[in-house]
TORFIDREN-540145 format. One record per residue (C-alpha): x, z, y. Coordinates in nm, 4 decimals. Example, Ala and Ser with C-alpha at 12.3 -4.5 7.8 and 13.67 -1.06 7.14 Angstrom:
! TORFIDREN-540145
+----------+----------+----------+
!       xx !       zz !       yy !
+----------+----------+----------+
!   1.2300 !   0.7800 !  -0.4500 !
!   1.3670 !   0.7140 !  -0.1060 !
+----------+----------+----------+
This chain:
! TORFIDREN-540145
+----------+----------+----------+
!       xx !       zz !       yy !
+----------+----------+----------+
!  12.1101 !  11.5374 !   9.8562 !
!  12.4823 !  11.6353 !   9.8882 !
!  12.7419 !  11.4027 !   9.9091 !
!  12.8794 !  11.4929 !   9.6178 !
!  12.5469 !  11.3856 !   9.4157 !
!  12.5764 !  11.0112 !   9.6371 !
!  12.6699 !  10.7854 !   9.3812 !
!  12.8589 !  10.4649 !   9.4664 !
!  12.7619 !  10.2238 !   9.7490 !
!  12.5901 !   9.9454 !   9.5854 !
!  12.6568 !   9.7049 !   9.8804 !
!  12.3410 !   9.7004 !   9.9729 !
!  12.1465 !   9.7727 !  10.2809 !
!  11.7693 !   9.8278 !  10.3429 !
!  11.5091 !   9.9425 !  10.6737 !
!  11.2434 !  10.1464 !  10.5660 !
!  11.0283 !  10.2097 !  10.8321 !
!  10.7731 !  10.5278 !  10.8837 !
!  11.0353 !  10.7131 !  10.6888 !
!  11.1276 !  11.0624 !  10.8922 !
!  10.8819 !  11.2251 !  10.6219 !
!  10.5949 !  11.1439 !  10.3268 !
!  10.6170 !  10.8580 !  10.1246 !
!  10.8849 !  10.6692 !  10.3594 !
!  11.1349 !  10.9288 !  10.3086 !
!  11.0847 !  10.8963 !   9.9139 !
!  11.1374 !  10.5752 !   9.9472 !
!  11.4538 !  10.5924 !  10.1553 !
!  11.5734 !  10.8796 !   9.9136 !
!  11.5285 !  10.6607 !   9.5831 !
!  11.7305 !  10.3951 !   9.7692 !
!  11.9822 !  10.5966 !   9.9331 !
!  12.0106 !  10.7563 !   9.5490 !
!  12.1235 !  10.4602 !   9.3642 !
!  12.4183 !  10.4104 !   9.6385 !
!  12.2313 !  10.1861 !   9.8725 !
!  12.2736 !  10.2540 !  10.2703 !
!  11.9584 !  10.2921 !  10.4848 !
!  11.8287 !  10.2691 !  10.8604 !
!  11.5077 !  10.4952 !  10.9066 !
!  11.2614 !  10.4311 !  11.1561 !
!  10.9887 !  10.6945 !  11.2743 !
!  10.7944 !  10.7753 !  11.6161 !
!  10.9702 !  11.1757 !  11.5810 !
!  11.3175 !  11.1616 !  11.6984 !
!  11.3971 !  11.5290 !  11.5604 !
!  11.2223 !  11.4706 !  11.2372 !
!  11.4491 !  11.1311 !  11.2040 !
!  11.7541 !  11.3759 !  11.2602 !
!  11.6981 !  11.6373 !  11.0247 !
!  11.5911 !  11.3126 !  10.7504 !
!  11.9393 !  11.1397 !  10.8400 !
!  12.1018 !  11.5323 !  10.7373 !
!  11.9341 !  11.5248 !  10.4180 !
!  11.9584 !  11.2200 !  10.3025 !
!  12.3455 !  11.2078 !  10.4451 !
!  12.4411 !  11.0713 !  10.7651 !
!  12.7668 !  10.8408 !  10.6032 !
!  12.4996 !  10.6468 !  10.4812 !
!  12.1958 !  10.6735 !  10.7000 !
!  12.1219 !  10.5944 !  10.9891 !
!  11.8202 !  10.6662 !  11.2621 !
!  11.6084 !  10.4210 !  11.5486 !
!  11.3396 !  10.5945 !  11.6734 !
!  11.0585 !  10.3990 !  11.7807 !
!  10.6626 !  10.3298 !  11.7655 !
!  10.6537 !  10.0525 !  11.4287 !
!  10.4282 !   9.8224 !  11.6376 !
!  10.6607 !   9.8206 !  11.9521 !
!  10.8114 !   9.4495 !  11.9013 !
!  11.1613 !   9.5798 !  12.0862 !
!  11.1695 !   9.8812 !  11.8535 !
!  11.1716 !   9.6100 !  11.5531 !
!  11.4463 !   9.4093 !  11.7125 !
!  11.6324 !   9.7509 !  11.7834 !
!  11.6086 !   9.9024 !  11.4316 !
!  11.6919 !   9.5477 !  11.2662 !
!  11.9972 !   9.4819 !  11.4964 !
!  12.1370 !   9.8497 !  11.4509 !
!  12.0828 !   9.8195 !  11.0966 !
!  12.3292 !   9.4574 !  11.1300 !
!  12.5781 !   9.6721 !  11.3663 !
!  12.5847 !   9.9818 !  11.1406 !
!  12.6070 !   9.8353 !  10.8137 !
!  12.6235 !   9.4032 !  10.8236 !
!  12.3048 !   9.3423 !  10.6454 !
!  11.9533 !   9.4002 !  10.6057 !
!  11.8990 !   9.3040 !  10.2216 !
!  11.5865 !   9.5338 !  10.1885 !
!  11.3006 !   9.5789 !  10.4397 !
!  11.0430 !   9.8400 !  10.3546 !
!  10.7181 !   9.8436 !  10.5264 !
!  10.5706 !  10.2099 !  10.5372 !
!  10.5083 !  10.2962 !  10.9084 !
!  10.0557 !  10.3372 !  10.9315 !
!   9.7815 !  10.5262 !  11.1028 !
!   9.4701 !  10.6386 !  11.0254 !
!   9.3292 !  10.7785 !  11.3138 !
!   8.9515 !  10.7604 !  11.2621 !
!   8.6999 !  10.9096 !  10.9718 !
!   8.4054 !  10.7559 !  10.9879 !
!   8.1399 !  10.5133 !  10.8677 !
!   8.2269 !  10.1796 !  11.0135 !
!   7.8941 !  10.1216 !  11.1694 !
!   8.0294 !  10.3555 !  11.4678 !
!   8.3684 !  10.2527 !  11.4347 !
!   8.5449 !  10.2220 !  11.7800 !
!   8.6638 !   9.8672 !  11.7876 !
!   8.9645 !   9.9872 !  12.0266 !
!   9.0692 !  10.2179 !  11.7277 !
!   9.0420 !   9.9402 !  11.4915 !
!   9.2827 !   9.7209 !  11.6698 !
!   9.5038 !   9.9897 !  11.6725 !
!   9.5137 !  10.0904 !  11.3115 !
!   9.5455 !   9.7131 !  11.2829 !
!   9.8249 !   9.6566 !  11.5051 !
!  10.0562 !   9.9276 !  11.3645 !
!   9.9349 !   9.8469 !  10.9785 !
!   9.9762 !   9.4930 !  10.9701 !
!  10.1492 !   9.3303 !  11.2738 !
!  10.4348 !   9.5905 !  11.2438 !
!  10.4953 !   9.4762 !  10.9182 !
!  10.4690 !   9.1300 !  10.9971 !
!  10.7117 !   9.1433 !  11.3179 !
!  10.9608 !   9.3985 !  11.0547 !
!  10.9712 !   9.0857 !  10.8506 !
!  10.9699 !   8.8032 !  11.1044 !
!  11.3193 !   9.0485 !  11.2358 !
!  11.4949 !   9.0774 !  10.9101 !
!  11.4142 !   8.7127 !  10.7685 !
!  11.5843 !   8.6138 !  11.0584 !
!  11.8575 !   8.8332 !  11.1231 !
!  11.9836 !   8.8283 !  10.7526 !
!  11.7429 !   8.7452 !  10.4562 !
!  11.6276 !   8.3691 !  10.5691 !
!  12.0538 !   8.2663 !  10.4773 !
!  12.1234 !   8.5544 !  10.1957 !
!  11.7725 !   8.6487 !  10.0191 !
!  11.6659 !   9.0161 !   9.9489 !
!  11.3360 !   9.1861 !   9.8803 !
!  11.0176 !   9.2967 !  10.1096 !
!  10.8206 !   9.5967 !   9.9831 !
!  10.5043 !   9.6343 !  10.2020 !
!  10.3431 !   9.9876 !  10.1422 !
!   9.9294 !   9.9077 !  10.0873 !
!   9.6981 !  10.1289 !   9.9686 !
!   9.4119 !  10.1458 !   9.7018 !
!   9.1375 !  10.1539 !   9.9778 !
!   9.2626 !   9.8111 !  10.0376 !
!   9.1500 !   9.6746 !   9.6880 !
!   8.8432 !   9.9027 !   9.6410 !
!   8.6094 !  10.0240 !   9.9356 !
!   8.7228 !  10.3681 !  10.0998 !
!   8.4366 !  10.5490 !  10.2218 !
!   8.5326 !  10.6684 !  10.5718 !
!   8.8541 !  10.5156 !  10.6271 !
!   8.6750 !  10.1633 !  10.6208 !
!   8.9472 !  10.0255 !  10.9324 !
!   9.2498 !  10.1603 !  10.6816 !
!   9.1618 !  10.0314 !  10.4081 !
!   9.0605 !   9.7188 !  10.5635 !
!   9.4361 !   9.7059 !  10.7334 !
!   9.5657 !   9.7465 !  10.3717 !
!   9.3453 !   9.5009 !  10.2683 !
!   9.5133 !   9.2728 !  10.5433 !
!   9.8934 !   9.3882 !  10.4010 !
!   9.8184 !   9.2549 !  10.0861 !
!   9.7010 !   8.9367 !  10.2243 !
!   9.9841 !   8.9403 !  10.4305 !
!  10.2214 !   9.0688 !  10.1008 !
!  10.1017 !   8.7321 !   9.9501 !
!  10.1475 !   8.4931 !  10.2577 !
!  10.5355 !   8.6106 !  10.3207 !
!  10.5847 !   8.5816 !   9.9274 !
!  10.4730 !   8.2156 !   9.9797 !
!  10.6474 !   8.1145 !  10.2548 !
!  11.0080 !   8.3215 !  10.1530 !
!  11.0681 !   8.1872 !   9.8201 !
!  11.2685 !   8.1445 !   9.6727 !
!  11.5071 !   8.3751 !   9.8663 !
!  11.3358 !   8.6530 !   9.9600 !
!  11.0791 !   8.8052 !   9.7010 !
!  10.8022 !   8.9965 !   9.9016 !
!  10.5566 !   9.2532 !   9.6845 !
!  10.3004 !   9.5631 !   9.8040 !
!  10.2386 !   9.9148 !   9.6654 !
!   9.8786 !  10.0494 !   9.6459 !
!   9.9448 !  10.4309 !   9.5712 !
!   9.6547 !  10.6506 !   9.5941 !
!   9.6658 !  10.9666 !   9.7641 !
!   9.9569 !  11.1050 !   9.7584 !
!  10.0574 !  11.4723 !   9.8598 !
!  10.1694 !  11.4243 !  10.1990 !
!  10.1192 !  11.4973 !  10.5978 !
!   9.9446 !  11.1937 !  10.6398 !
!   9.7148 !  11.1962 !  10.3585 !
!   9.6444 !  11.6410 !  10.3899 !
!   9.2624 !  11.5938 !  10.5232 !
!   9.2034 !  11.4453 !  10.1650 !
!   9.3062 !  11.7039 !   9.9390 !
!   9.3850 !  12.0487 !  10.1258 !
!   9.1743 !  12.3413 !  10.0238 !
!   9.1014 !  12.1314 !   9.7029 !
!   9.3507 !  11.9652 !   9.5273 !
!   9.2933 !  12.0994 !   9.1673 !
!   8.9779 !  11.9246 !   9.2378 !
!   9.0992 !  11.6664 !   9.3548 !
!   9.3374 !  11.6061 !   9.0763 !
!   9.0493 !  11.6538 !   8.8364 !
!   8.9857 !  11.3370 !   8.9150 !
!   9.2952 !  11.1190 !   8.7859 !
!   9.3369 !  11.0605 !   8.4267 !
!   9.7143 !  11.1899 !   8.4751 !
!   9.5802 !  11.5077 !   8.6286 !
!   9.8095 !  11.5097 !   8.9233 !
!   9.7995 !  11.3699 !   9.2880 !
!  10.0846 !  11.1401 !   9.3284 !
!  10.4503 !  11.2481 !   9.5363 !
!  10.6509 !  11.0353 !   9.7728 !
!  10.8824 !  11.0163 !   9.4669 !
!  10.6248 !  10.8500 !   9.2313 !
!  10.5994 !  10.5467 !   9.5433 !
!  11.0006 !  10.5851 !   9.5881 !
!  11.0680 !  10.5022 !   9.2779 !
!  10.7777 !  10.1973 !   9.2448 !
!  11.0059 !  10.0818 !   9.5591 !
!  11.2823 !  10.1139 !   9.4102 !
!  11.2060 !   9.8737 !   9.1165 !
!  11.0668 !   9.6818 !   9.3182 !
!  11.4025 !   9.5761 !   9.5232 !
!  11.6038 !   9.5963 !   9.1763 !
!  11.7195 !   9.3076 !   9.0025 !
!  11.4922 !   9.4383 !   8.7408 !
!  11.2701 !   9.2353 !   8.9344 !
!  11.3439 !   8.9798 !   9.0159 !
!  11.1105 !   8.7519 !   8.8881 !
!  10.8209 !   8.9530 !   9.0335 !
!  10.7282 !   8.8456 !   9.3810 !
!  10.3824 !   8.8041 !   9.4990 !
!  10.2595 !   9.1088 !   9.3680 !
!  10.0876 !   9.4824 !   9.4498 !
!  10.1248 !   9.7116 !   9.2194 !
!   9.8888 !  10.0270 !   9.2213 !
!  10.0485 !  10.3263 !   9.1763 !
!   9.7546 !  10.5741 !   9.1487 !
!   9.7752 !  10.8157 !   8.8398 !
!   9.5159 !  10.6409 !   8.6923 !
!   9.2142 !  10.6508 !   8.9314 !
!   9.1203 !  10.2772 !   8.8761 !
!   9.0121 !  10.3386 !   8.4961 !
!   8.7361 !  10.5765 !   8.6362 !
!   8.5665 !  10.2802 !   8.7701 !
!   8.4671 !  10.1342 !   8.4224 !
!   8.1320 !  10.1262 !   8.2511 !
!   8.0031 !  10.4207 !   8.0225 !
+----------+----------+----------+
C-alpha cells in the first residue's frame, strides 16, 4: 500500500497483535486502509520491519515482543499512547499451535503454553488498553478464535481448546466493559497462511473441496470481519463470535 492509496486518518488508533504476517497483517491492513493508525506486535523483529514498509511507516508503528510476555503488553500499549495518543482498537491475533496430536498424549507443559500465549495474552492485551485508554473513552476488542474452538479439532485438541477459552473469555470482557468498550471474537477456519500450511499444503484443491464456497479463506476475508467489527456499523454488536469459515459449518447437518 502506497501512500498515495492511504486514505484520510480517521482519528483512530488500534494494536493488533501477532500481526508481522497471516491473518494479523490482514487485519492491520483493513484498518490501516480505511485511514486508521496501527501499532503491530510480533516475536520477528525483521518481519515487523518489512510489515511497518508495507503497510507505511507514517502510520505504523512496530514493538517486538513474545504476546504472553506481560512487559511486552505494557510496552506495545504505552508506545502505541506515545506514538499516536490512543488505543481505541485492540486486536487479539498473536497464537501457537505447537503440538499435533491426540490429547491422550498431550504434554501438559505444551498445553500451558499454547494456553498462556492464546488466552492470557489476550487477557493481559486487554487488562493494558482498558486501562491505558478504553476504561475513560470506549472502543472495540476483536479477539481472533477459531472454529476448533466451537466444534472438536481432531489433533489440535489444546488449540482448539485455547480458542474455546477466547470465546469464553470474548464473552466475560463483553460483560464486564459495557457499555464502553464492545468486545467480540472471530472463528475463521483455515485460512491460507504460515501458521495454518501443515493443513492444506500439497492439497488444497482438496482441501477446498470441502467448503461450500470452494475456497480456503485469506487474511483479507478475517481483515475485513475485523474491520466491521470495530466500525460503527457495529455498534450494537458486542458479545459475539462470528465464524468466518466459507461455509464449513453447513457440512455438519443431517442427510
Amino acid at each position: 500500500m502506497s501512500t498515495k492509496e492511504l486514505p484520510e486518518l480517521s482519528g483512530k488508533v488500534a494494536l493488533v497483535t501477532g500481526a508481522s504476517r497471516g491473518i494479523g497483517y490482514g487485519v492491520a491492513e483493513a484498518l490501516v486502509a480505511r485511514g486508521d493508525r496501527v501499532c503491530i506486535t510480533g516475536r520477528g523483529e525483521e518481519a515487523l520491519k518489512e510489515a511497518v514498509e508495507q503497510l507505511g511507516s507514517d502510520r505504523v508503528i512496530a514493538v517486538p515482543g513474545k504476546a504472553h510476555d506481560e512487559a511486552h503488553q505494557a510496552a506495545a500499549v504505552a508506545a502505541t499512547m506515545e506514538a499516536f495518543g490512543r488505543v481505541d482498537f485492540l486486536v487479539n491475533n498473536a497464537g501457537t499451535n505447537p503440538v499435533f496430536g491426540p490429547m491422550a498424549d498431550l504434554d501438559l507443559n505444551v498445553a500451558r503454553k499454547v494456553y498462556e500465549t492464546n488466552v492470557i495474552s489476550a487477557l493481559g492485551f486487554a487488562q493494558q488498553t482498558w486501562h491505558a485508554w478504553q476504561k475513560e473513552h470506549g472502543g472495540a476488542i476483536v479477539n481472533i478464535a477459531s472454529v476448533a474452538g466451537v466444534s472438536p479439532s481432531p489433533f489440535i485438541g489444546a488449540y482448539g481448546m485455547s480458542k474455546a477459552a477466547m470465546i469464553n473469555l470474548t464473552l466475560q470482557l463483553a460483560h464486564e466493559f459495557a457499555p464502553v468498550v464492545r468486545v467480540n471474537a472471530i472463528a475463521p477456519a483455515v485460512v491460507k497462511t504460515k501458521f495454518a500450511q501443515a493443513l492444506y499444503e500439497g492439497r488444497e484443491a482438496e482441501a477446498a473441496a470441502a467448503y461450500p464456497l470452494g475456497r480456503l479463506g485469506v487474511p483479507e476475508d478475517i481483515g475485513g470481519a475485523a474491520a466491521f467489527l470495530t466500525s460503527d456499523q457495529s455498534d450494537w454488536i458486542t458479545g459475539q463470535t462470528l465464524v468466518v469459515d466459507g461455509g464449513i459449518f453447513l457440512n455438519a447437518g443431517v442427510g
